[in-house]
C-alpha positions in Angstrom: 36.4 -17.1 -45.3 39.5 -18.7 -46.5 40.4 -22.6 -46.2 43.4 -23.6 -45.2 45.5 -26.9 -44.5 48.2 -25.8 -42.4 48.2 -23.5 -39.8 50.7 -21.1 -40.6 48.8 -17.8 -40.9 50.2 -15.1 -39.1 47.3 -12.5 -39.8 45.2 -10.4 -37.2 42.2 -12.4 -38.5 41.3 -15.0 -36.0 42.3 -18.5 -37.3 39.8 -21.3 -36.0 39.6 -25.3 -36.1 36.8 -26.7 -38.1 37.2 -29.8 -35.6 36.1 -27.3 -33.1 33.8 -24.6 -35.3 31.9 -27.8 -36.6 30.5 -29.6 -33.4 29.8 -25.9 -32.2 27.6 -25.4 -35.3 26.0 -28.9 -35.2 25.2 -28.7 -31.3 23.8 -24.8 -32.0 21.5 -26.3 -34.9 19.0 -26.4 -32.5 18.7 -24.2 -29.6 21.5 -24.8 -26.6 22.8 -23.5 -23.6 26.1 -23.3 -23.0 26.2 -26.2 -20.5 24.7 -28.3 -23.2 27.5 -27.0 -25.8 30.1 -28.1 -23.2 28.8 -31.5 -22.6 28.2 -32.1 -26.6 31.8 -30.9 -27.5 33.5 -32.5 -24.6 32.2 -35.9 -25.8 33.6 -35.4 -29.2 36.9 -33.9 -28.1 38.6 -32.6 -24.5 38.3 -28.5 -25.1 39.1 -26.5 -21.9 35.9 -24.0 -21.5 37.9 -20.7 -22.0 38.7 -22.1 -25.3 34.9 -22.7 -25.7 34.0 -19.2 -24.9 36.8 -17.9 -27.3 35.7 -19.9 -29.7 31.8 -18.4 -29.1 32.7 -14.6 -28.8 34.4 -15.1 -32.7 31.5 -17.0 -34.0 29.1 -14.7 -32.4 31.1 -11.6 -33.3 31.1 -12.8 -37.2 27.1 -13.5 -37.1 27.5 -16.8 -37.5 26.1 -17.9 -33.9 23.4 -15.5 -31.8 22.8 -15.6 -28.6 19.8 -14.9 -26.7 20.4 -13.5 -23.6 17.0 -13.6 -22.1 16.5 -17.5 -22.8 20.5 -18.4 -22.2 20.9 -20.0 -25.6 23.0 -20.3 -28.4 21.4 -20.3 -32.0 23.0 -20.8 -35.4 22.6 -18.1 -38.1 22.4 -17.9 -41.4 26.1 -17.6 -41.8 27.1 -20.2 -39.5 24.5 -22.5 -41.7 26.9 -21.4 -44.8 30.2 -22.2 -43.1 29.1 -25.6 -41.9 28.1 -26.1 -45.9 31.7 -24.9 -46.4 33.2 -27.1 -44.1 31.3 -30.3 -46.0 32.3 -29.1 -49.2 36.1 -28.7 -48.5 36.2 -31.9 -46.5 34.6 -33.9 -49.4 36.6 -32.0 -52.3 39.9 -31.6 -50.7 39.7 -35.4 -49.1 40.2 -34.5 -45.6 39.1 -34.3 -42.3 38.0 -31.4 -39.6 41.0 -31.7 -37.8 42.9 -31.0 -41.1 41.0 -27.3 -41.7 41.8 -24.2 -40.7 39.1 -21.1 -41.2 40.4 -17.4 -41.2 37.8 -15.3 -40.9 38.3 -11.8 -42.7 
């Protein structure tokens, strides 16, 4: 996963918002429905739920959220435990906040 401050990559590699990836993450700690998500993440920022569910089919898709059908909830993985570290690390060593990072996931 690459770190970026502006948001001018042009690859096929979907580009995400940490201010968005990281409440995800947090909420998904423990397990959540996607109702839950949506209230979490709408009292942290206005995000329109197609945006949500985009933003859940990539983090799914790269392993770094599961899903368990059967129990309709939203888990975080290993991976997505590894990109929240990430997103500390960048935000303490490059000075700047969520809404400042942009993940590419290759």
């Amino acid at each position: 996963m690459i770190f970026t401050k502006s948001n001018n990559n042009s690859k096929k590699s979907p580009t995400l918002q940490a201010a968005i990836v990281e409440p995800i993450l947090m909420a998904c700690l423990e397990e959540c429905s996607v109702c839950e998500l949506s209230c979490k993440i709408q009292t942290i920022l206005p995000l329109p739920y197609s945006l949500l569910k985009k933003y859940l089919f990539y983090l799914i898709n790269y392993d770094l959220l599961s899903y368990n059908g059967q129990r309709q909830v939203y888990i975080i993985e290993e991976g997505g435990l590894d990109l929240l570290h990430m997103i500390n690390k960048e935000k303490k060593t490059a000075m700047v906040d969520s809404e400042d990072i942009v993940i590419t996931i290759e």
